[in-house]
CHARMM-style PDB file with segment names, atoms N, HN, CA, C and O in Angstrom:
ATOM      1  N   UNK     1       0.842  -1.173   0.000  1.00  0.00      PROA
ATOM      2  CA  UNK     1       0.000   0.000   0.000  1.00  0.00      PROA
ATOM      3  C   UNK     1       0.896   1.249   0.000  1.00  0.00      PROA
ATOM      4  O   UNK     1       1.691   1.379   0.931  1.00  0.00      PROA
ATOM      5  N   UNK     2       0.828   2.260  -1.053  1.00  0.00      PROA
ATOM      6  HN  UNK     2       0.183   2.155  -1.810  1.00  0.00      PROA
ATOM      7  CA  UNK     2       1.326   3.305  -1.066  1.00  0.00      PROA
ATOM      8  C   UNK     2       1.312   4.818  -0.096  1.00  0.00      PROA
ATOM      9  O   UNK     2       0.316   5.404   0.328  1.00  0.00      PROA
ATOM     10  N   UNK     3       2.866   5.222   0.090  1.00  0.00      PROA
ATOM     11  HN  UNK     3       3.675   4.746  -0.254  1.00  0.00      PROA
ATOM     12  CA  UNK     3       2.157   6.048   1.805  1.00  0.00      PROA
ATOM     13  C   UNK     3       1.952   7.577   1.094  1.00  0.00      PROA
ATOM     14  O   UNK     3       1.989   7.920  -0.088  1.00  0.00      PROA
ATOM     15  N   UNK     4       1.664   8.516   2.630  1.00  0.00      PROA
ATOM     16  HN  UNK     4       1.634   8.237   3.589  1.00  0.00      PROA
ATOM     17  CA  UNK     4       1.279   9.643   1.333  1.00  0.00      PROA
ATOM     18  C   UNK     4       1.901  10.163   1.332  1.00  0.00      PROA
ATOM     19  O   UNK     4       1.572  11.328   1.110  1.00  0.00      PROA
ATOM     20  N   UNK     5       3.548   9.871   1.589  1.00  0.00      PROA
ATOM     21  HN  UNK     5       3.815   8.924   1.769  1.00  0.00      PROA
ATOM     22  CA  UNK     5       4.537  10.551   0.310  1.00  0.00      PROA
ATOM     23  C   UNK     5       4.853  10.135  -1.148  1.00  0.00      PROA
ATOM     24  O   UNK     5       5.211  10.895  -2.048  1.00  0.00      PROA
ATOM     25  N   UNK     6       4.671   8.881  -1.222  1.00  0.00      PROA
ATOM     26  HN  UNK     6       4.380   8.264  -0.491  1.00  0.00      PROA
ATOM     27  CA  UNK     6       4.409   8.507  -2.683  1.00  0.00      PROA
ATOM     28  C   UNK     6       3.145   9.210  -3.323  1.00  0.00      PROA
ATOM     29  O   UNK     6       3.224   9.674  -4.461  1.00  0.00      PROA
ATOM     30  N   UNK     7       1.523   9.318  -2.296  1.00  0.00      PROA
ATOM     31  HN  UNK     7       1.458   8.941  -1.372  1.00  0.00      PROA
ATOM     32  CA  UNK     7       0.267   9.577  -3.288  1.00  0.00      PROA
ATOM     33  C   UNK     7       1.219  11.117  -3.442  1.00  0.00      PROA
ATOM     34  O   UNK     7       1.754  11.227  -4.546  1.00  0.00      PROA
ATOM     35  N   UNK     8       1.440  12.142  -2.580  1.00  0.00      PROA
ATOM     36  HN  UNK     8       1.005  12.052  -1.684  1.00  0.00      PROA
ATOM     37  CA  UNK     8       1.725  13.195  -2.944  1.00  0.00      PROA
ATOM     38  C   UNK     8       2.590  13.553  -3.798  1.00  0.00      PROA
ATOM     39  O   UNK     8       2.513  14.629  -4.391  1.00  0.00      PROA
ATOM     40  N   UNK     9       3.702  12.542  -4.005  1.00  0.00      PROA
ATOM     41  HN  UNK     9       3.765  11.668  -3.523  1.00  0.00      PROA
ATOM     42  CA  UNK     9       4.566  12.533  -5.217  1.00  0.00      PROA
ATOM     43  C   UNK     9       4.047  11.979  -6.506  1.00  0.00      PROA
ATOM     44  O   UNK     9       4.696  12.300  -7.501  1.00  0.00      PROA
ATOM     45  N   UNK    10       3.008  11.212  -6.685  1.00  0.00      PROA
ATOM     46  HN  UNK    10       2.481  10.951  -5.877  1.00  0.00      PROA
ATOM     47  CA  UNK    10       2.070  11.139  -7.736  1.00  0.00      PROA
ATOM     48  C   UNK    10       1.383  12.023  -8.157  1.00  0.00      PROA
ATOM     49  O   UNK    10       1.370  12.108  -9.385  1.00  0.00      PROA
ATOM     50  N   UNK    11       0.588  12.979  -7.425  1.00  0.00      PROA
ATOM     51  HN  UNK    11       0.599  12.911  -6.427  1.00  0.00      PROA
ATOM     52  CA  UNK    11      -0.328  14.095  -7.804  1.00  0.00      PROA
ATOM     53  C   UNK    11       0.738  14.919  -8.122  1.00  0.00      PROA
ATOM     54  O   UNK    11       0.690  15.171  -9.326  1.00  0.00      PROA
ATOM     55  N   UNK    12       1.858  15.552  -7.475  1.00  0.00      PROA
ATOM     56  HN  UNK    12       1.897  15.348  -6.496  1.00  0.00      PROA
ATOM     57  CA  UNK    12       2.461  16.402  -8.529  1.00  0.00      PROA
ATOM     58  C   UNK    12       2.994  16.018  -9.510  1.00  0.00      PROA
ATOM     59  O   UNK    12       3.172  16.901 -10.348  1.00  0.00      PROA
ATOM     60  N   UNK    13       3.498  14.567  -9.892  1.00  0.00      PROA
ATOM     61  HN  UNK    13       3.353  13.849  -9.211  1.00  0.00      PROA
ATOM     62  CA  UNK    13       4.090  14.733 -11.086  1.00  0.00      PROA
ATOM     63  C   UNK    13       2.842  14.612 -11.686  1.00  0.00      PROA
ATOM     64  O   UNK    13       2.860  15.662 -12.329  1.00  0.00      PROA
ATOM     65  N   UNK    14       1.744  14.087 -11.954  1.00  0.00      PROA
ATOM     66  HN  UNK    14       1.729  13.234 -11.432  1.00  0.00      PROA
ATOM     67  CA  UNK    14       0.230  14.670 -12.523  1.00  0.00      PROA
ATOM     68  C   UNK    14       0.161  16.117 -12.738  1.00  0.00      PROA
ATOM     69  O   UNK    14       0.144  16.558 -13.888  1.00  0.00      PROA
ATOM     70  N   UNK    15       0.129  16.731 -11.925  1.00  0.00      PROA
ATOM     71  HN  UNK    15       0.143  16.373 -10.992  1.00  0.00      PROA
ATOM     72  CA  UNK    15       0.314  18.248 -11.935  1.00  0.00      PROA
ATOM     73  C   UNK    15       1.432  19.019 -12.976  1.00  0.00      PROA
ATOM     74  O   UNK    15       1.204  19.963 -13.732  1.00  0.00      PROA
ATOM     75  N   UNK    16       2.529  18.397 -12.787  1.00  0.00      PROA
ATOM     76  HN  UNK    16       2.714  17.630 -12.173  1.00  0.00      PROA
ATOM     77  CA  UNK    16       3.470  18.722 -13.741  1.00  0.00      PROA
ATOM     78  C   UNK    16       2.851  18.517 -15.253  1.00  0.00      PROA
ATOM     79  O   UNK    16       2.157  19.170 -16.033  1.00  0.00      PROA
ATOM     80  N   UNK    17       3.374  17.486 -15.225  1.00  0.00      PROA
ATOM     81  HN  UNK    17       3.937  16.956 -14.592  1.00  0.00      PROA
ATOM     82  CA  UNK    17       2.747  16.715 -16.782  1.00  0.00      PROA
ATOM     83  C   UNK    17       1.520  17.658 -17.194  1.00  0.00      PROA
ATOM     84  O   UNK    17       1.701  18.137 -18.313  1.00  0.00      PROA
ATOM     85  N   UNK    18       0.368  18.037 -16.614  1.00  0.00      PROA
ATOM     86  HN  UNK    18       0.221  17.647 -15.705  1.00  0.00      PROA
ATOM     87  CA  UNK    18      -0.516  18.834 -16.846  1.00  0.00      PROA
ATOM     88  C   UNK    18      -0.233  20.654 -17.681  1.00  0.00      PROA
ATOM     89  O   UNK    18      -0.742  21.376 -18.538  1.00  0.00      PROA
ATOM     90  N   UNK    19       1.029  20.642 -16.607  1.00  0.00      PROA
ATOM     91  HN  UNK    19       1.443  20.055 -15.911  1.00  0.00      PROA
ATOM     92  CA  UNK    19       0.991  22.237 -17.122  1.00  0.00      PROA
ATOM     93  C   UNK    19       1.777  21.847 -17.729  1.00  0.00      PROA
ATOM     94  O   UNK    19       1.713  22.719 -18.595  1.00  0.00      PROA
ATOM     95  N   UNK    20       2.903  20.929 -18.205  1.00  0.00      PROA
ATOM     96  HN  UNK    20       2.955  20.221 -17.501  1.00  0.00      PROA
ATOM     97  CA  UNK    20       3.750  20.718 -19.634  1.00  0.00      PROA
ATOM     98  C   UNK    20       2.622  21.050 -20.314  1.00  0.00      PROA
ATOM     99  O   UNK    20       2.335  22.192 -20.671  1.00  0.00      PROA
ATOM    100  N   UNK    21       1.577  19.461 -20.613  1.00  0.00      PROA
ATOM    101  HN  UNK    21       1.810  18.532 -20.322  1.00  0.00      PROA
ATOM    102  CA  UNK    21       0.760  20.231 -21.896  1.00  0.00      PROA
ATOM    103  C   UNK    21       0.065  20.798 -21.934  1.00  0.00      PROA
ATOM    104  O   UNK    21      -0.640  20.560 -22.915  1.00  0.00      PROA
ATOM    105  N   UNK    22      -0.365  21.815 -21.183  1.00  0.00      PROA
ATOM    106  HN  UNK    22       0.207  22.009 -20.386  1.00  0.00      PROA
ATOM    107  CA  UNK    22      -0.708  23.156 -21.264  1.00  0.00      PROA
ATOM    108  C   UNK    22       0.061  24.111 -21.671  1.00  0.00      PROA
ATOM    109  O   UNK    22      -0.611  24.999 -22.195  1.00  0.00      PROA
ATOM    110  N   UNK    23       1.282  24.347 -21.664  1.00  0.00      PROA
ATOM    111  HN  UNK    23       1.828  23.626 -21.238  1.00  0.00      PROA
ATOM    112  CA  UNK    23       1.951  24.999 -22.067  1.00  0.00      PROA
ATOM    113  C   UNK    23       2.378  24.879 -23.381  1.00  0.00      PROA
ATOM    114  O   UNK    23       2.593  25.907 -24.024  1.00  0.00      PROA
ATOM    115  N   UNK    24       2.616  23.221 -24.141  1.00  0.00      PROA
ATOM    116  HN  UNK    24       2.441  22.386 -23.620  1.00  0.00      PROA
ATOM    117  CA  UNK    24       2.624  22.835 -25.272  1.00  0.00      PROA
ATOM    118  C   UNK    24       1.500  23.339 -26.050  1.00  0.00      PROA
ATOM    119  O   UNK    24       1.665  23.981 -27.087  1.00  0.00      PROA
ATOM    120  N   UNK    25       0.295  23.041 -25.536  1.00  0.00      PROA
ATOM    121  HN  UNK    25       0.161  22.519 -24.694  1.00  0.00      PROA
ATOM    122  CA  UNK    25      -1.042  23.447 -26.297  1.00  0.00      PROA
ATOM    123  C   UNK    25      -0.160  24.848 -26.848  1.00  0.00      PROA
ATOM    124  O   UNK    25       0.542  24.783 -27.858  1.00  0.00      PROA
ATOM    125  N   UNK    26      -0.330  26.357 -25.879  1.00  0.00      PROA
ATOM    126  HN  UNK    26      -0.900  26.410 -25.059  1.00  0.00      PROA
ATOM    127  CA  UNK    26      -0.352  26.827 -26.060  1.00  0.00      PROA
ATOM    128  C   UNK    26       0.711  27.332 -27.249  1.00  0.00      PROA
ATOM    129  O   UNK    26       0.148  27.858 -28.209  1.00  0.00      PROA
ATOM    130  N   UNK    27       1.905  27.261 -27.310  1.00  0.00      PROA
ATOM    131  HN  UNK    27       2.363  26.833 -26.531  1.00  0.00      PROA
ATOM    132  CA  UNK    27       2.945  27.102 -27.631  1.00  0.00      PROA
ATOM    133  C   UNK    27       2.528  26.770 -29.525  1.00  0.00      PROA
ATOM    134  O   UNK    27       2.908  27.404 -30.509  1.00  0.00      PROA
ATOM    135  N   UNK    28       1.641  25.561 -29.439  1.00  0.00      PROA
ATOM    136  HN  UNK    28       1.333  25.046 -28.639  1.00  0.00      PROA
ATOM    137  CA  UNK    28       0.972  24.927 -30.488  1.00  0.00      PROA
ATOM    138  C   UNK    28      -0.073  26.223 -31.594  1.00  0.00      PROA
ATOM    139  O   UNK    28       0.040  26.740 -32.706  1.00  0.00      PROA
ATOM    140  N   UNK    29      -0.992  26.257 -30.501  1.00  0.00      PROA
ATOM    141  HN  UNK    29      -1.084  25.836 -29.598  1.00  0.00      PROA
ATOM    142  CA  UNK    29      -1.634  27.927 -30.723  1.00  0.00      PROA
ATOM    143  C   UNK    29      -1.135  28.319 -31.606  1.00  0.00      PROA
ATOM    144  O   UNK    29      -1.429  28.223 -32.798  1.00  0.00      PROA
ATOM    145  N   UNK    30      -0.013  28.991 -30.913  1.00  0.00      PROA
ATOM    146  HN  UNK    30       0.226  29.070 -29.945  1.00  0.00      PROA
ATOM    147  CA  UNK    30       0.554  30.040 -31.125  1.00  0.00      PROA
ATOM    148  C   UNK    30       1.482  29.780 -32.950  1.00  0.00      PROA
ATOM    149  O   UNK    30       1.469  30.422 -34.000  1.00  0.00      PROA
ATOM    150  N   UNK    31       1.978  28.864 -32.615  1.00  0.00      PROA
ATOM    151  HN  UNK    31       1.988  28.343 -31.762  1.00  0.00      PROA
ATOM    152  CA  UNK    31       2.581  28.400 -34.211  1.00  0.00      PROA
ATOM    153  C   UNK    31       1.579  28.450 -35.051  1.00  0.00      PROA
ATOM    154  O   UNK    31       1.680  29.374 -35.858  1.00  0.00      PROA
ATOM    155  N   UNK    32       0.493  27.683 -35.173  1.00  0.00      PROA
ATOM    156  HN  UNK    32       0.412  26.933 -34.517  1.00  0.00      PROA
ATOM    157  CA  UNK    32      -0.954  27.719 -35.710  1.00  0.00      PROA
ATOM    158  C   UNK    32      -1.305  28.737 -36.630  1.00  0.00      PROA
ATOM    159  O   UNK    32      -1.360  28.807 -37.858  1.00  0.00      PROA
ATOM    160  N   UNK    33      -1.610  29.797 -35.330  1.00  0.00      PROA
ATOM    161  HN  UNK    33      -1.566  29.740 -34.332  1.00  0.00      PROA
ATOM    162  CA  UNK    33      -2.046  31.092 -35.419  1.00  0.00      PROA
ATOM    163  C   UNK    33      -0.594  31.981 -36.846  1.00  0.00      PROA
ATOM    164  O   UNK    33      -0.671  32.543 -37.939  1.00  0.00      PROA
ATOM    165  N   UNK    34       0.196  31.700 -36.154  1.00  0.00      PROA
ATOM    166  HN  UNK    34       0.259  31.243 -35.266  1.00  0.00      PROA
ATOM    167  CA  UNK    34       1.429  32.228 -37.560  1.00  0.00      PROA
ATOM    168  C   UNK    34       1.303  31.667 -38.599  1.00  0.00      PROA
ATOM    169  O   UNK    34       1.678  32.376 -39.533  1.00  0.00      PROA
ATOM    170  N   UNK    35       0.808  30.347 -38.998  1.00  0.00      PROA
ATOM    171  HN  UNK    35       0.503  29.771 -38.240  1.00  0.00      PROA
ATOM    172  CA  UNK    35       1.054  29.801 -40.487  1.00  0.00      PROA
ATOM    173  C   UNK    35       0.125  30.178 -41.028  1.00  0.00      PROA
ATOM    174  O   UNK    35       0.170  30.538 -42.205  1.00  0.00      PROA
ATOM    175  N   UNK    36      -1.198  30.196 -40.152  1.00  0.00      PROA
ATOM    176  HN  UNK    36      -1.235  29.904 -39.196  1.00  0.00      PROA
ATOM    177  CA  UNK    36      -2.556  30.624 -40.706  1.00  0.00      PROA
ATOM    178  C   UNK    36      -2.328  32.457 -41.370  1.00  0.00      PROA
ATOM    179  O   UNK    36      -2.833  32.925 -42.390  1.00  0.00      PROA
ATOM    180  N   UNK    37      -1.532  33.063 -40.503  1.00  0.00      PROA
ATOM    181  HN  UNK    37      -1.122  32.683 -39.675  1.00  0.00      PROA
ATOM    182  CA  UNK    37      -1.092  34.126 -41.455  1.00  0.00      PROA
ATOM    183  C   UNK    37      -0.409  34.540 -42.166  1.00  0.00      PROA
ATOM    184  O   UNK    37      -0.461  35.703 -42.566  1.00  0.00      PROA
ATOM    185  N   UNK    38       0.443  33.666 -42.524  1.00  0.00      PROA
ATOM    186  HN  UNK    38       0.485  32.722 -42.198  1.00  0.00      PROA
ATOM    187  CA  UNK    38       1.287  33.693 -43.068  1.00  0.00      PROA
ATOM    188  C   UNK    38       0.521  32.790 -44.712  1.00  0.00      PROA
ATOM    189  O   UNK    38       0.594  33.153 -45.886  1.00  0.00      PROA
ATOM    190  N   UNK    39       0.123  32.069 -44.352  1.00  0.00      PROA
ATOM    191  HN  UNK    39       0.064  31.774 -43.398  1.00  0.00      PROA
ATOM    192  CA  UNK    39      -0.451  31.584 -45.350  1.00  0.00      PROA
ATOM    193  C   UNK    39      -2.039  32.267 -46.054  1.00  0.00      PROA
ATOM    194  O   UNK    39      -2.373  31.789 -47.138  1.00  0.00      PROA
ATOM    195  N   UNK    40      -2.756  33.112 -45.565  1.00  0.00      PROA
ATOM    196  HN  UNK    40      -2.485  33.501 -44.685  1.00  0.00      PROA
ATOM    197  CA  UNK    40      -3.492  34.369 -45.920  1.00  0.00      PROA
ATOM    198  C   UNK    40      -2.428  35.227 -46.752  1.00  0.00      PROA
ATOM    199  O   UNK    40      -2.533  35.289 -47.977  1.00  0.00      PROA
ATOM    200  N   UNK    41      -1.536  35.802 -46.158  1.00  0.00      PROA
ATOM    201  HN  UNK    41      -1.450  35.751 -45.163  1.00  0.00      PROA
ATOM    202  CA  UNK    41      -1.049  36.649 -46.835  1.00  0.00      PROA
ATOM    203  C   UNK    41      -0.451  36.213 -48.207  1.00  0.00      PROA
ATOM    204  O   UNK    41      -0.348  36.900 -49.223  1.00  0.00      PROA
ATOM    205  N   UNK    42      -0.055  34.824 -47.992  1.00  0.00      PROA
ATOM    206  HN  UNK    42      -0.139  34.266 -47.166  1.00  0.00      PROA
ATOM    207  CA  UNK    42       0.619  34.232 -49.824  1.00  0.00      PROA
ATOM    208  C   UNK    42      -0.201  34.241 -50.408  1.00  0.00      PROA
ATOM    209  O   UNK    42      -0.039  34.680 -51.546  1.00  0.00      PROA
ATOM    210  N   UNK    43      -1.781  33.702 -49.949  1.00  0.00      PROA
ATOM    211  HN  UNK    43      -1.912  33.345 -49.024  1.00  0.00      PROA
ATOM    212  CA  UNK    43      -2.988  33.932 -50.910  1.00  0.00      PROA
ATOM    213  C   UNK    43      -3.273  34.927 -51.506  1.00  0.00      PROA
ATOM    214  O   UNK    43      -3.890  34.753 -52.557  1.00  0.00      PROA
ATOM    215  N   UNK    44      -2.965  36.280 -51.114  1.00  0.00      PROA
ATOM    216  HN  UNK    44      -2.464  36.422 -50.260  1.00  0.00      PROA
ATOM    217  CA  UNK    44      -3.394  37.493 -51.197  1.00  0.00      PROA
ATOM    218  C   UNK    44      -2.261  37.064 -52.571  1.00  0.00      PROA
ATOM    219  O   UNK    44      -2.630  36.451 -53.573  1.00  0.00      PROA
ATOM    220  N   UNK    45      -0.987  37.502 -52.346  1.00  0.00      PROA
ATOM    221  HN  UNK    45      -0.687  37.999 -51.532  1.00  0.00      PROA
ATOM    222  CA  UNK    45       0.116  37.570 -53.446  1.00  0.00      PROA
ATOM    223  C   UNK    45      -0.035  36.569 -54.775  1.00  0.00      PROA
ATOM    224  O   UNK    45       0.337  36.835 -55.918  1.00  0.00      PROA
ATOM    225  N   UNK    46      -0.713  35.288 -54.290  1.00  0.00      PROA
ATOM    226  HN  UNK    46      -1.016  35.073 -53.362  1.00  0.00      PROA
ATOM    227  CA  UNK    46      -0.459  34.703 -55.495  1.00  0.00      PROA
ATOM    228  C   UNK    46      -1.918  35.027 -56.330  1.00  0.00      PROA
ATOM    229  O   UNK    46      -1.834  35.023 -57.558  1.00  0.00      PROA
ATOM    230  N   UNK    47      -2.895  35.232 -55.879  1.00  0.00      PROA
ATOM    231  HN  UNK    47      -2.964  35.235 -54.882  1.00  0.00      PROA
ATOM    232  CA  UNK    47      -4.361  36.064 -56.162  1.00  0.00      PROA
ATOM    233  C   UNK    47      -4.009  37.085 -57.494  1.00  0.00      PROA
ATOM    234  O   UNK    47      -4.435  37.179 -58.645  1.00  0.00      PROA
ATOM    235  N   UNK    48      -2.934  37.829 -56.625  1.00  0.00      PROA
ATOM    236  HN  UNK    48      -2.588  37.754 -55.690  1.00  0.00      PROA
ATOM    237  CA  UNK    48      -2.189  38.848 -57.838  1.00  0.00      PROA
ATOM    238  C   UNK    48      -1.697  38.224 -58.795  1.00  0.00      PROA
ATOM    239  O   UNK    48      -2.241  38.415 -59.882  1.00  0.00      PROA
ATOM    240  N   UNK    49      -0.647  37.378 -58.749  1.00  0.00      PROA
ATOM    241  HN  UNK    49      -0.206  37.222 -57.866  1.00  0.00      PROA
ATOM    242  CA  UNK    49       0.110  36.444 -59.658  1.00  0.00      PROA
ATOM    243  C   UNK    49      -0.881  35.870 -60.391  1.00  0.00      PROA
ATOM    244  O   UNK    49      -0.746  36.254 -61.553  1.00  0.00      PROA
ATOM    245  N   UNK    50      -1.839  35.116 -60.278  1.00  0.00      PROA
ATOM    246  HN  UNK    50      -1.948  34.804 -59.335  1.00  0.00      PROA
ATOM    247  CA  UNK    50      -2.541  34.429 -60.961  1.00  0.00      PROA
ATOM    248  C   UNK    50      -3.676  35.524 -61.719  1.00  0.00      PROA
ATOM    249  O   UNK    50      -4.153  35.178 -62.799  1.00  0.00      PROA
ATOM    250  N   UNK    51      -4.063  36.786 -61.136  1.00  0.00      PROA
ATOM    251  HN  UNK    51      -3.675  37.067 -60.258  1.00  0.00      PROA
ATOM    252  CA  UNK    51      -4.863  38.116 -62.113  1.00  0.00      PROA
ATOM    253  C   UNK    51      -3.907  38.295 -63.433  1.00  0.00      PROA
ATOM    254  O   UNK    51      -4.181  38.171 -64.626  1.00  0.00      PROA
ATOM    255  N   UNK    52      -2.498  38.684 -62.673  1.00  0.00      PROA
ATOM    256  HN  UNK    52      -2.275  38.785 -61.704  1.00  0.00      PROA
ATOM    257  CA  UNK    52      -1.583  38.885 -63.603  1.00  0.00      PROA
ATOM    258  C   UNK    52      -1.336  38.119 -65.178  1.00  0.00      PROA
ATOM    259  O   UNK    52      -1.362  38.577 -66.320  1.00  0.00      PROA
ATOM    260  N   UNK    53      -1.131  36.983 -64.727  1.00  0.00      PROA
ATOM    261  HN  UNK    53      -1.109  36.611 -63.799  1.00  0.00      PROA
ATOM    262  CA  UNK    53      -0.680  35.900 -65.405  1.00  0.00      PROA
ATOM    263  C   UNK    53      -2.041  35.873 -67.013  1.00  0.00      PROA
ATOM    264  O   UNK    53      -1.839  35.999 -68.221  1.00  0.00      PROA
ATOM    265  N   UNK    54      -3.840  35.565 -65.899  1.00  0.00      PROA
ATOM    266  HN  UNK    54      -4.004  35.463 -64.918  1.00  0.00      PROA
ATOM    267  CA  UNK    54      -4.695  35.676 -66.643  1.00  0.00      PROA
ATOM    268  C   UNK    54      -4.638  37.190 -67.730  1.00  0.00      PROA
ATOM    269  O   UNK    54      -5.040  37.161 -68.894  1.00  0.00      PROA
ATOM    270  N   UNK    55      -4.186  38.169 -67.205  1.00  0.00      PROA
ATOM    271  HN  UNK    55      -3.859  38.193 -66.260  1.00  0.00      PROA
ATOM    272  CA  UNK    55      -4.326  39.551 -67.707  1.00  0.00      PROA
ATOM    273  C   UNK    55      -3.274  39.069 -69.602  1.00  0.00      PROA
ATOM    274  O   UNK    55      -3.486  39.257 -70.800  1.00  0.00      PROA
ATOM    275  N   UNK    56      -2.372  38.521 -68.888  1.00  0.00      PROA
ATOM    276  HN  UNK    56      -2.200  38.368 -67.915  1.00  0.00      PROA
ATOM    277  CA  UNK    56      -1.086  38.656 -70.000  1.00  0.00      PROA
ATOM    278  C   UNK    56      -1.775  36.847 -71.235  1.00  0.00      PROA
ATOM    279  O   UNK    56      -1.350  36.494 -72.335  1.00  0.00      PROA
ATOM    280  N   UNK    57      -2.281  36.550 -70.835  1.00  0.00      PROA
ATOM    281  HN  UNK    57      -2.626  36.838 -69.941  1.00  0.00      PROA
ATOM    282  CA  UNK    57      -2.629  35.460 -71.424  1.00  0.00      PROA
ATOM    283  C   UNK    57      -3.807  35.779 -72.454  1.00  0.00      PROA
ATOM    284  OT1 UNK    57      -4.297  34.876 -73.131  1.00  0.00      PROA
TER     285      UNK     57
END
């Protein structure tokens, strides 16, 4: 039977592990959130490229 310095050393490393991936999530977000604009904005450019292209054709 486990005493409660082991249960208490179980719940924090639970605890730990928790705010790791919480912090990963976020972290995740956050990359997300950049490709998603980053990838809007190439749309915008190639939008042009491809008006262009139709214009000269």
């Amino acid at each position: 039977m486990p005493g409660v310095m082991d249960i208490k050393r179980k719940i924090r490393s639970v605890q730990n592990t928790q705010n790791i991936t919480k912090a990963m999530k976020m972290v995740s977000a956050a990359r997300m959130r950049k490709a998603e604009d980053a990838m809007n904005d190439a749309r915008a450019y190639a939008n042009k490229i491809y008006e262009l292209c139709c214009n000269m054709a």
